[in-house]
N, CA, C and O atoms as CSV, one atom per row, in Angstrom:
chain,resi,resn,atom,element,x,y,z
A,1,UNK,N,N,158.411,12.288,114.651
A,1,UNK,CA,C,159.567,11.534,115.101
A,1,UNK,C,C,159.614,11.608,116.625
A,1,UNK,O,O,159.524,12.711,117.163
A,2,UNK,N,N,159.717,10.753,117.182
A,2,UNK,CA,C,159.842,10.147,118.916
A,2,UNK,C,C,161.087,11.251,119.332
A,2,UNK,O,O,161.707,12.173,118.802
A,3,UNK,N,N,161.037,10.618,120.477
A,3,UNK,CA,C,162.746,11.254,121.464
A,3,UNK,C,C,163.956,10.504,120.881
A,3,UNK,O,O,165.072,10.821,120.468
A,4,UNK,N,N,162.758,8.586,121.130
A,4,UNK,CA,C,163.917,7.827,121.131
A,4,UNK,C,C,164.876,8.178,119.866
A,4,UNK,O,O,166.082,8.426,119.864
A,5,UNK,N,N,163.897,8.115,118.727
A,5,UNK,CA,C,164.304,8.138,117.049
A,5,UNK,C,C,165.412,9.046,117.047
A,5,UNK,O,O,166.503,8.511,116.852
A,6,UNK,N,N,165.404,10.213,117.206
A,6,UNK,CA,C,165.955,11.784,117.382
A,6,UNK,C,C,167.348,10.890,118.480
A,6,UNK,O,O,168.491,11.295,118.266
A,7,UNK,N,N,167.274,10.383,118.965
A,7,UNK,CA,C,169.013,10.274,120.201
A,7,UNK,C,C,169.606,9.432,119.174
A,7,UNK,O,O,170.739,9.631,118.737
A,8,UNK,N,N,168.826,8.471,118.779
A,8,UNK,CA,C,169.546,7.396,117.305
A,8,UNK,C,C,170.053,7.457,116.332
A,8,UNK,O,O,169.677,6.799,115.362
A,9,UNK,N,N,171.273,8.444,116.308
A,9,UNK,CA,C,171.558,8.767,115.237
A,9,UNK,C,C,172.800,7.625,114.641
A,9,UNK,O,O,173.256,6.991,115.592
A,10,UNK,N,N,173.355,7.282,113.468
A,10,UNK,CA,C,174.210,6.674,113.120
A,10,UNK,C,C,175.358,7.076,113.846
A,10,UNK,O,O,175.475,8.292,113.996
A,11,UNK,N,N,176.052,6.497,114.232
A,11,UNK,CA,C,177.270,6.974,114.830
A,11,UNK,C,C,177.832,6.857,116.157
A,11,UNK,O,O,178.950,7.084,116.620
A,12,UNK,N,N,176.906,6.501,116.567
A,12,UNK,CA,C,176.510,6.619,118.466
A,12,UNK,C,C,176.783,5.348,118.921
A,12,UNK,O,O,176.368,5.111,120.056
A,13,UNK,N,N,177.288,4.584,118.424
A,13,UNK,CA,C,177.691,2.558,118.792
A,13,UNK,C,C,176.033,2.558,118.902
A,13,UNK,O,O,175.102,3.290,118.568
A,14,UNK,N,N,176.263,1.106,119.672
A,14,UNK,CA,C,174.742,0.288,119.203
A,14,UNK,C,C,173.617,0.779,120.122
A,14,UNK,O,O,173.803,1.004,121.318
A,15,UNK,N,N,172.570,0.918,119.570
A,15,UNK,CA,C,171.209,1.557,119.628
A,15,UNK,C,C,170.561,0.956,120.350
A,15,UNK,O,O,169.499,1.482,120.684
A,16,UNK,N,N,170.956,-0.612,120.997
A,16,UNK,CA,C,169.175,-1.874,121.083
A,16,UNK,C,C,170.166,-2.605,121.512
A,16,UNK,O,O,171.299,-2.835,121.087
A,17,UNK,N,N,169.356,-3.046,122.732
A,17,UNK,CA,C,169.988,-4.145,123.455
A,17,UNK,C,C,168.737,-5.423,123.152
A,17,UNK,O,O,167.514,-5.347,123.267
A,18,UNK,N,N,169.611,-6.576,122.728
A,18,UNK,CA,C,168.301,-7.716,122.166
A,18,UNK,C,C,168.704,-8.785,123.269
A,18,UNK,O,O,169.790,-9.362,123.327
A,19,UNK,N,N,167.270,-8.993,124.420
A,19,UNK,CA,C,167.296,-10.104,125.472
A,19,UNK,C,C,166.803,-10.872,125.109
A,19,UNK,O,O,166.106,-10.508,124.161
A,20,UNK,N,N,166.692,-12.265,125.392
A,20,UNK,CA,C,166.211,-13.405,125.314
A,20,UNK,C,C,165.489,-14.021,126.263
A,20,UNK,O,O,166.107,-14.480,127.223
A,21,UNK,N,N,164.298,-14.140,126.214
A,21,UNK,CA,C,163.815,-14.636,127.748
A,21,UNK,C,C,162.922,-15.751,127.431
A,21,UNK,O,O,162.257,-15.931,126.411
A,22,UNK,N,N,163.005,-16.332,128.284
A,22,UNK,CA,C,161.794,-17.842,128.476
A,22,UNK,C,C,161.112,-17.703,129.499
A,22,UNK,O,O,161.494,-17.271,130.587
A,23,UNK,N,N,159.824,-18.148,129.131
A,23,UNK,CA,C,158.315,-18.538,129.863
A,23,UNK,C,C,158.414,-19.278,130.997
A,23,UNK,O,O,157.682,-20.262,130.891
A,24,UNK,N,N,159.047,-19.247,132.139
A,24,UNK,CA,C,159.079,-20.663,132.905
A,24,UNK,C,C,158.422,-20.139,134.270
A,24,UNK,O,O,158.562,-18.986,134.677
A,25,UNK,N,N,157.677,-21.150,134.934
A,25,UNK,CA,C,157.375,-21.387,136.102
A,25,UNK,C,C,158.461,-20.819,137.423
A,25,UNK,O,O,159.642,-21.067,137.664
A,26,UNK,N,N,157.839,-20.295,137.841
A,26,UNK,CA,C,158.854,-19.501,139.048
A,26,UNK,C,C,158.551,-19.359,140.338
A,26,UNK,O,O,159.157,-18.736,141.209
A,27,UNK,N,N,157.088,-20.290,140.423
A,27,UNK,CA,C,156.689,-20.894,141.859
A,27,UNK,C,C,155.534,-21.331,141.258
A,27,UNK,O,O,155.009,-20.809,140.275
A,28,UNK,N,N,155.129,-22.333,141.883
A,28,UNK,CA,C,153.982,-23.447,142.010
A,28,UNK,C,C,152.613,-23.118,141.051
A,28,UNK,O,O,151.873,-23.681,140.245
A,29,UNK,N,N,152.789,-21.930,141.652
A,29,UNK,CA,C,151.282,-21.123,140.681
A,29,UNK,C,C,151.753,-19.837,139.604
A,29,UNK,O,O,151.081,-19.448,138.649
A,30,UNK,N,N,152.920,-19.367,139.980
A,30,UNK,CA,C,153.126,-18.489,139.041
A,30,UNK,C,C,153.929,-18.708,137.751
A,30,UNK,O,O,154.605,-19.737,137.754
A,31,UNK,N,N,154.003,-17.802,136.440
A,31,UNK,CA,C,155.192,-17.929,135.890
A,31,UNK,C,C,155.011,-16.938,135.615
A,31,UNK,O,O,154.025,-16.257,135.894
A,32,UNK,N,N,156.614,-16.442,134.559
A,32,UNK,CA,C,157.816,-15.325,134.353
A,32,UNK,C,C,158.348,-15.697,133.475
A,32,UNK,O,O,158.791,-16.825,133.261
A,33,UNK,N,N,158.380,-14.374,132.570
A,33,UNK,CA,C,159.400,-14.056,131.456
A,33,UNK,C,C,161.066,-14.039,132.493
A,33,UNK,O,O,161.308,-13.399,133.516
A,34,UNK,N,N,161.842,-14.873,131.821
A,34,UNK,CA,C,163.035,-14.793,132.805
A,34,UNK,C,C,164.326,-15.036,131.843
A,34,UNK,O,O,164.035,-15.555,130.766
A,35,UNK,N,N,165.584,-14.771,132.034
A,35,UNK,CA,C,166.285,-14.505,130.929
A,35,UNK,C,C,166.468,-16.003,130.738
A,35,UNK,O,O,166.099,-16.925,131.465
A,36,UNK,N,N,167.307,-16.027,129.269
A,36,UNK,CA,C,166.950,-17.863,128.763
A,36,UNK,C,C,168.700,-18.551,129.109
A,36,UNK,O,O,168.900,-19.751,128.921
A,37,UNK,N,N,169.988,-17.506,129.679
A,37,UNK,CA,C,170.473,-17.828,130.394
A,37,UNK,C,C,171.954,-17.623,129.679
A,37,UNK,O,O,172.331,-16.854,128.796
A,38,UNK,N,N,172.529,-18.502,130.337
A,38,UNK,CA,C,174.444,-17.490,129.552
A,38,UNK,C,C,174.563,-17.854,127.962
A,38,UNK,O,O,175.010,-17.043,127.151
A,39,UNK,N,N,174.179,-18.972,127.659
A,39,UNK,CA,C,174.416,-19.534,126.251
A,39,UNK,C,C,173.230,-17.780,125.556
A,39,UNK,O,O,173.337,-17.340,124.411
A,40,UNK,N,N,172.876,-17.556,125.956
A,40,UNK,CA,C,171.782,-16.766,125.185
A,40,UNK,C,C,171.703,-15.412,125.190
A,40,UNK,O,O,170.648,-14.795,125.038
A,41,UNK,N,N,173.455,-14.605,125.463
A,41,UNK,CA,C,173.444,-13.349,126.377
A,41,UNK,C,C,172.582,-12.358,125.732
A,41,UNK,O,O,171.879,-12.632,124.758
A,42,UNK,N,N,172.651,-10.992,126.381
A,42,UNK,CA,C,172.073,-10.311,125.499
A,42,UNK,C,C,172.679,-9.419,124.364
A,42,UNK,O,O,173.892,-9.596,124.480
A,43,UNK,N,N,172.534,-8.836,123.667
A,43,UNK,CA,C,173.312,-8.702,122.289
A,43,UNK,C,C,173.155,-7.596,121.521
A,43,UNK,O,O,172.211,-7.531,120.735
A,44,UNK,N,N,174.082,-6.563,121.652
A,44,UNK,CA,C,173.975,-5.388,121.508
A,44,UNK,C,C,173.508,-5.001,119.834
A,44,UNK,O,O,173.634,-6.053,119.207
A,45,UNK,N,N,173.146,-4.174,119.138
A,45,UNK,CA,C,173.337,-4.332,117.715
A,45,UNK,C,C,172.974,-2.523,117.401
A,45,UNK,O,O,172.774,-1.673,118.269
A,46,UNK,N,N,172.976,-2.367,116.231
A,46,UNK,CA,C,172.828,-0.924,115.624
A,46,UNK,C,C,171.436,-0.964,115.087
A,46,UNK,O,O,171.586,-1.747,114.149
A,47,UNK,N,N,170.216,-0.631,115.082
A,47,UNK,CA,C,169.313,-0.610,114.838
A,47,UNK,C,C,169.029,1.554,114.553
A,47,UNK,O,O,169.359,2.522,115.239
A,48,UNK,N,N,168.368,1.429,113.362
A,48,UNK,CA,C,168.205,2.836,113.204
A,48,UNK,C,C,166.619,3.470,112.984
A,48,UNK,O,O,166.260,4.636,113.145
A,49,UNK,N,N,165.965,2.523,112.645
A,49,UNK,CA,C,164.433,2.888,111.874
A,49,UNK,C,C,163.411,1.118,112.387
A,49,UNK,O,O,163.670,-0.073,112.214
A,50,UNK,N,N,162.360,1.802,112.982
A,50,UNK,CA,C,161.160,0.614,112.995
A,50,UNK,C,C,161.861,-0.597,112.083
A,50,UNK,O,O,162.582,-1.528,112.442
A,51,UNK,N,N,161.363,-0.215,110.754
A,51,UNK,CA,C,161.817,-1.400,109.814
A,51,UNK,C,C,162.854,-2.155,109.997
A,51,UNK,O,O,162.713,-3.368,109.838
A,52,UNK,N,N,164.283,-1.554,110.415
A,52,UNK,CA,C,165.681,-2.190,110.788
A,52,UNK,C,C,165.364,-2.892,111.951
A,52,UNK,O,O,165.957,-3.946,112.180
A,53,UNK,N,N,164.711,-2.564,112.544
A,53,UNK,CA,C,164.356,-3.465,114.464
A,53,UNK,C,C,163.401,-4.596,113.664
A,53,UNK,O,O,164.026,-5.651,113.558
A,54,UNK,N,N,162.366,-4.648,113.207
A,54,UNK,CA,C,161.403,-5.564,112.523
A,54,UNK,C,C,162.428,-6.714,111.848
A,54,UNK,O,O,162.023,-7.875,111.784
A,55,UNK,N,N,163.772,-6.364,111.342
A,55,UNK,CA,C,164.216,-7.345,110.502
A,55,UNK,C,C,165.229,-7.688,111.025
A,55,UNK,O,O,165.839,-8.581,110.438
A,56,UNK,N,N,165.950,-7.036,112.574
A,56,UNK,CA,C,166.427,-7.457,113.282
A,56,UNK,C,C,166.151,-8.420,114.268
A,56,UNK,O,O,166.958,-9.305,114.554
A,57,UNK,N,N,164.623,-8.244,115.012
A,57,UNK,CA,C,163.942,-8.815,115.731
A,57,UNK,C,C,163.528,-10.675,115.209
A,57,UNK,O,O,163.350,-11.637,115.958
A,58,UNK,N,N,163.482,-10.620,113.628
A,58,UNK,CA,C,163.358,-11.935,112.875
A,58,UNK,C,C,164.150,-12.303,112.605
A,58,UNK,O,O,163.849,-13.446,112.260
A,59,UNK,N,N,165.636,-12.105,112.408
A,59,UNK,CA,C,166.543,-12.499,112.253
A,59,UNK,C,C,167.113,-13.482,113.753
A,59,UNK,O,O,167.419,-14.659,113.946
A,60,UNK,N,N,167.024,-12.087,114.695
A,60,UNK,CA,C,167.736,-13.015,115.857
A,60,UNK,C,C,166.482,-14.269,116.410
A,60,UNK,O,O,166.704,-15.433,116.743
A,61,UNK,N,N,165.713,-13.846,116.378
A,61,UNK,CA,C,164.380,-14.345,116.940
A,61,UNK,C,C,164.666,-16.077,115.722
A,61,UNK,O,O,164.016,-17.033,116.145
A,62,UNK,N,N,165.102,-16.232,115.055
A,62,UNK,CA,C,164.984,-17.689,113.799
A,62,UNK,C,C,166.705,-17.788,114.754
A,62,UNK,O,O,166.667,-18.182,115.920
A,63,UNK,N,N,167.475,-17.571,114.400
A,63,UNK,CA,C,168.824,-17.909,115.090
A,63,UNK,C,C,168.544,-18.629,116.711
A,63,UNK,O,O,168.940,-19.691,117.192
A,64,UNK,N,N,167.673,-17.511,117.276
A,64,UNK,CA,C,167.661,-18.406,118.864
A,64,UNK,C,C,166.720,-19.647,118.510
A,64,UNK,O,O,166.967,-20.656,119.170
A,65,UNK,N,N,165.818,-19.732,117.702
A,65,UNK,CA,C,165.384,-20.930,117.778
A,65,UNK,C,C,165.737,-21.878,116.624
A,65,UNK,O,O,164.960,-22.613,116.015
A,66,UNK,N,N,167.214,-21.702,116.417
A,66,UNK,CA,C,167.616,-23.282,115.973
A,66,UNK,C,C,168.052,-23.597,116.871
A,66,UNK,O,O,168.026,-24.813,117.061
A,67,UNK,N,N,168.676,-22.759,117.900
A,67,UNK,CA,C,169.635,-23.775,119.101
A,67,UNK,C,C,168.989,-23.796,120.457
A,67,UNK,O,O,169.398,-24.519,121.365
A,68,UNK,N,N,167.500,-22.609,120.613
A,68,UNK,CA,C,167.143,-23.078,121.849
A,68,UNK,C,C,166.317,-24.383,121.838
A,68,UNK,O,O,165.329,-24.523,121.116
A,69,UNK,N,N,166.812,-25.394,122.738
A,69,UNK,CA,C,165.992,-26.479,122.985
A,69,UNK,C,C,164.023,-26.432,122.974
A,69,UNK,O,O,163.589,-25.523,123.681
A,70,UNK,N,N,163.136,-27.132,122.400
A,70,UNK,CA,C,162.190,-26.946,122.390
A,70,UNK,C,C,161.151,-27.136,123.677
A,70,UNK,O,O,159.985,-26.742,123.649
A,71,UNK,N,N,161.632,-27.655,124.558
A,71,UNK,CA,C,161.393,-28.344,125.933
A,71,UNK,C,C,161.295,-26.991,127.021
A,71,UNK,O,O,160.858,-27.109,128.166
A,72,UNK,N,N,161.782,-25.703,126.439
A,72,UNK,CA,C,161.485,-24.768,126.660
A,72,UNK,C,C,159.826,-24.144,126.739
A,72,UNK,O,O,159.174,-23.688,127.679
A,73,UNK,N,N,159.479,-24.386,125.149
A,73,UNK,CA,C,158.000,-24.078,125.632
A,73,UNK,C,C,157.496,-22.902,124.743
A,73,UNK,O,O,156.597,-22.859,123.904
A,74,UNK,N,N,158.397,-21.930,125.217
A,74,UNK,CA,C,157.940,-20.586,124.403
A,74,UNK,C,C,159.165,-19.592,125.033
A,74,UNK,O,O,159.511,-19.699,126.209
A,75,UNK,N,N,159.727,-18.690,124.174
A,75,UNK,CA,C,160.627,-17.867,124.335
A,75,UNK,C,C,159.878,-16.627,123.491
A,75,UNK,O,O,158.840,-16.729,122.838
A,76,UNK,N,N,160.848,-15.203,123.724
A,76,UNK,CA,C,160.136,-13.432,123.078
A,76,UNK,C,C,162.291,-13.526,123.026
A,76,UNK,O,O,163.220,-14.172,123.512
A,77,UNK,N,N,162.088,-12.669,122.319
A,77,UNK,CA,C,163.153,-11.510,121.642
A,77,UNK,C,C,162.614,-10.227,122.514
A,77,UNK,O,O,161.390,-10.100,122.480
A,78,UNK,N,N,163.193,-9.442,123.141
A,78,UNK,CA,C,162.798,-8.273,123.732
A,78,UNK,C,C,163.796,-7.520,123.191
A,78,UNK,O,O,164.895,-7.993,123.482
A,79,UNK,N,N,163.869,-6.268,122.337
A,79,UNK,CA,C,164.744,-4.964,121.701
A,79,UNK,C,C,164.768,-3.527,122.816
A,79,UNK,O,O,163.997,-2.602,122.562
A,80,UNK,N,N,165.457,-3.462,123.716
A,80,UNK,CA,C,165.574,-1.857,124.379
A,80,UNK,C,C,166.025,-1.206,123.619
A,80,UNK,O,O,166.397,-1.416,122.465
A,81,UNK,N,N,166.015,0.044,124.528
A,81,UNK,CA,C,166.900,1.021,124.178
A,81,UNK,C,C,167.958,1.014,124.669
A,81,UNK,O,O,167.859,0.550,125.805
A,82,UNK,N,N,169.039,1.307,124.407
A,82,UNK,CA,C,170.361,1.594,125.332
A,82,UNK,C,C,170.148,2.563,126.332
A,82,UNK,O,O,170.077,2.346,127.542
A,83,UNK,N,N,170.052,3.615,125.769
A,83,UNK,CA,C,169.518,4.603,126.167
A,83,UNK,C,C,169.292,5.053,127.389
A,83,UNK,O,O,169.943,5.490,128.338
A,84,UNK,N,N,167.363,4.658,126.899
A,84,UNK,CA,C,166.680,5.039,127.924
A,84,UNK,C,C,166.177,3.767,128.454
A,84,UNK,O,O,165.179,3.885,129.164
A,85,UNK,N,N,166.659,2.497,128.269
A,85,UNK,CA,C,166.160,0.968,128.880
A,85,UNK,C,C,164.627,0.533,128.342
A,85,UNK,O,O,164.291,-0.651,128.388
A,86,UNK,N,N,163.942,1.315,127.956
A,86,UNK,CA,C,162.672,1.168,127.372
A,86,UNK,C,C,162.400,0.303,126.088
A,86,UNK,O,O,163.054,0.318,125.045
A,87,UNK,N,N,161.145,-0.553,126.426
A,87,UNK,CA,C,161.284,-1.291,125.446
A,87,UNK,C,C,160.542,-0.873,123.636
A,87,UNK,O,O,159.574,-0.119,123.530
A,88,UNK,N,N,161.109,-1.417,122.608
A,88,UNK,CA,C,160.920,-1.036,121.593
A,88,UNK,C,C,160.884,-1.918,120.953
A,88,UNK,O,O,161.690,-1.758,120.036
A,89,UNK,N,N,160.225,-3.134,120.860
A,89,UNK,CA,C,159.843,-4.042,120.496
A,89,UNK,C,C,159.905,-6.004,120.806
A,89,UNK,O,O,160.521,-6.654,121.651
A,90,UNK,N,N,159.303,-6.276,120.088
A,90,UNK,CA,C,159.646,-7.925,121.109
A,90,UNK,C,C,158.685,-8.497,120.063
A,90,UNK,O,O,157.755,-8.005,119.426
A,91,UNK,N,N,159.343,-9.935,120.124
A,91,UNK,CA,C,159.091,-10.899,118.618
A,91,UNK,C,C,158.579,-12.714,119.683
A,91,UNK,O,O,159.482,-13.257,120.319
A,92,UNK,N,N,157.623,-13.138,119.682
A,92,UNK,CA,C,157.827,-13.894,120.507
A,92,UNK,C,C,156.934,-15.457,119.574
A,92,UNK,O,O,156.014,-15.537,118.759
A,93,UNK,N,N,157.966,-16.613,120.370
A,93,UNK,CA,C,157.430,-17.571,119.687
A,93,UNK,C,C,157.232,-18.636,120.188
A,93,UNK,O,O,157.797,-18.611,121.282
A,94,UNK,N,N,156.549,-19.984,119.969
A,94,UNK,CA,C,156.252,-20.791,121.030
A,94,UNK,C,C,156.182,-22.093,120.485
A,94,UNK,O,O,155.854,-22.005,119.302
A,95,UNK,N,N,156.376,-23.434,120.895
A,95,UNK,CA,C,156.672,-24.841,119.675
A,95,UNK,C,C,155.102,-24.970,119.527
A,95,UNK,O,O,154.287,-24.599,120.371
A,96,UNK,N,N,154.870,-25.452,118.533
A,96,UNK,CA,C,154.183,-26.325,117.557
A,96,UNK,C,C,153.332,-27.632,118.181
A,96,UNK,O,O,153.933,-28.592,118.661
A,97,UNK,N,N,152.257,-27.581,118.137
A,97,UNK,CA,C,152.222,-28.927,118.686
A,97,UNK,C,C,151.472,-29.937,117.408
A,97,UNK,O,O,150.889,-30.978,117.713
A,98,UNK,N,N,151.586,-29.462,115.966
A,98,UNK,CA,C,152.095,-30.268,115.021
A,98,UNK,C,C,153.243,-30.848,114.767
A,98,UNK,O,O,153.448,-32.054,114.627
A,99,UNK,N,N,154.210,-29.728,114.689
A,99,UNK,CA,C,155.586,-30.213,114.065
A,99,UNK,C,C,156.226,-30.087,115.896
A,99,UNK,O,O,156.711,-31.191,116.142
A,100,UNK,N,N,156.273,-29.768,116.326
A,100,UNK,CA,C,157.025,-29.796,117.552
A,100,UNK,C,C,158.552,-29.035,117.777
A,100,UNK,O,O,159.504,-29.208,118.537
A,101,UNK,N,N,158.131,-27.863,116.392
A,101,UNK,CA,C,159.300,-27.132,116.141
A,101,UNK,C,C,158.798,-25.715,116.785
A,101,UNK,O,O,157.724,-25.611,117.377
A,102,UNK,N,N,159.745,-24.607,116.585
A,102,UNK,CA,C,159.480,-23.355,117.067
A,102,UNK,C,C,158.919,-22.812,115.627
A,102,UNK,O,O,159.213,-23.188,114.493
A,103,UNK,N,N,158.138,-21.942,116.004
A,103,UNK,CA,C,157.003,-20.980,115.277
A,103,UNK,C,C,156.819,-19.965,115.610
A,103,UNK,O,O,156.865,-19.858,116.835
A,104,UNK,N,N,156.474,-18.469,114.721
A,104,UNK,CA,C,156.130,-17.214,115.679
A,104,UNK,C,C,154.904,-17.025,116.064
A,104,UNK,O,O,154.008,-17.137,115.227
A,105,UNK,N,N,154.615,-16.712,117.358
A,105,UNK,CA,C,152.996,-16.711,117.720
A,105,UNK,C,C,152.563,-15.302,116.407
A,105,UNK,O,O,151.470,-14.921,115.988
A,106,UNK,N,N,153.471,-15.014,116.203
A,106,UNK,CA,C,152.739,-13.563,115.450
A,106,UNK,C,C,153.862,-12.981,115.282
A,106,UNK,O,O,154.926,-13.076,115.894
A,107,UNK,N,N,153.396,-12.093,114.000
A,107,UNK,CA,C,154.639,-10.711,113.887
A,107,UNK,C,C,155.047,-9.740,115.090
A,107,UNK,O,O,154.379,-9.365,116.054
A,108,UNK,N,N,156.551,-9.417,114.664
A,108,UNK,CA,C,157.039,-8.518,115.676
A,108,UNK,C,C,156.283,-7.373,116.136
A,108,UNK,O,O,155.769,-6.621,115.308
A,109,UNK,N,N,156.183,-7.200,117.199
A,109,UNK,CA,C,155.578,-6.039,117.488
A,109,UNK,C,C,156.714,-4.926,117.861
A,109,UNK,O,O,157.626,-5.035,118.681
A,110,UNK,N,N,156.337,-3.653,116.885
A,110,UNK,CA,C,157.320,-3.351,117.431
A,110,UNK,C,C,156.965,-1.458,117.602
A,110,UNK,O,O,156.008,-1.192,116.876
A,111,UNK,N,N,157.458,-0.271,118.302
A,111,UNK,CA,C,157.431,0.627,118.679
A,111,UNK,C,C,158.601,1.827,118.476
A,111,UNK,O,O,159.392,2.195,119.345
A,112,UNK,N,N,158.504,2.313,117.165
A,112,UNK,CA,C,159.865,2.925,116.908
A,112,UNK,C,C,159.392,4.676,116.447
A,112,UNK,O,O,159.069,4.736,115.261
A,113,UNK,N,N,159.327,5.778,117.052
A,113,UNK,CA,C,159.328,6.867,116.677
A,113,UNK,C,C,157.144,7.043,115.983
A,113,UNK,O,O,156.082,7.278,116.559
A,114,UNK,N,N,157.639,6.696,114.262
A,114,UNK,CA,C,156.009,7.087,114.289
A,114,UNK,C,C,155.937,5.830,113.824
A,114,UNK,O,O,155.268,5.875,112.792
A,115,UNK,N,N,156.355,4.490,114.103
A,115,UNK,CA,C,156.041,2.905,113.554
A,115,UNK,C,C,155.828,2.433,114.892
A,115,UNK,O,O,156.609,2.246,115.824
A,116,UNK,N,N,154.329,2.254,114.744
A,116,UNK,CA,C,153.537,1.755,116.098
A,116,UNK,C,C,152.942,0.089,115.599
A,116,UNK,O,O,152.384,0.063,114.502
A,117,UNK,N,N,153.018,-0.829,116.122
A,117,UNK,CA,C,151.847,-2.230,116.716
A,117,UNK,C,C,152.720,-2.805,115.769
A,117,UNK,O,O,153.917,-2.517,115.793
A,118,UNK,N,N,152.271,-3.556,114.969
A,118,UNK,CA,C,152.836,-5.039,114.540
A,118,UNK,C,C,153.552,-4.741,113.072
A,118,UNK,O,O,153.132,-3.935,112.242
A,119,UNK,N,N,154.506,-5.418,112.969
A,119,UNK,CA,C,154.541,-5.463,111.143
A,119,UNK,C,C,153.828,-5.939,110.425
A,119,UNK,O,O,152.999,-6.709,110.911
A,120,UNK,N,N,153.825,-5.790,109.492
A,120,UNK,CA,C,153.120,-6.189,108.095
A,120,UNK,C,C,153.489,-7.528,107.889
A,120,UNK,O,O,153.099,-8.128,106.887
């Protein structure tokens, strides 16, 4: 069991701060993960075990993309810690250029105590 796991105990208000960020251009040649803006704050929640962040991370991660616009490009779910600010997982997804809808590039990846790399 981690540090983080061990400070997480039930009881403690919320565990995981969940940001929202988009892919955008941030000078001529560069781009940046950058937050996706006020409609999209970030969003505290109780998360206790890998698995609970994994089904948290897909949950919010399908919610932001019914209402984020697709013209966006590609957006991540990023999960901290309260804590210690460190990140503990991130779910990221990007449109389709079949359907022209949002899709996950891949399962959450996520980092919780002894639940290391991607879900199942």
């Amino acid at each position: 069991m981690g540090v983080v796991s061990r400070t997480m105990t039930r009881g403690n208000g919320p565990t995981i701060e969940i940001r929202t960020e988009i892919f955008e251009r941030v000078a001529r040649d560069r781009w940046a993960w950058v937050p996706a803006g006020r409609d999209f704050p970030d969003e505290p929640d109780y998360v206790y075990t890998g698995d609970e962040l994994t089904r948290a991370l897909y949950v919010y991660s399908a919610t932001t993309a019914r209402f984020l616009p697709t013209d966006r490009g590609r957006f991540r779910l990023v999960a901290c810690s309260r804590r210690t600010g460190g990140v503990l997982g991130i779910h990221e997804w990007q449109v389709s250029e079949e359907t022209g809808r949002w899709v996950p590039t891949d399962a959450p990846w996520v980092i919780w105590g002894d639940c290391h790399g991607r879900a199942a």
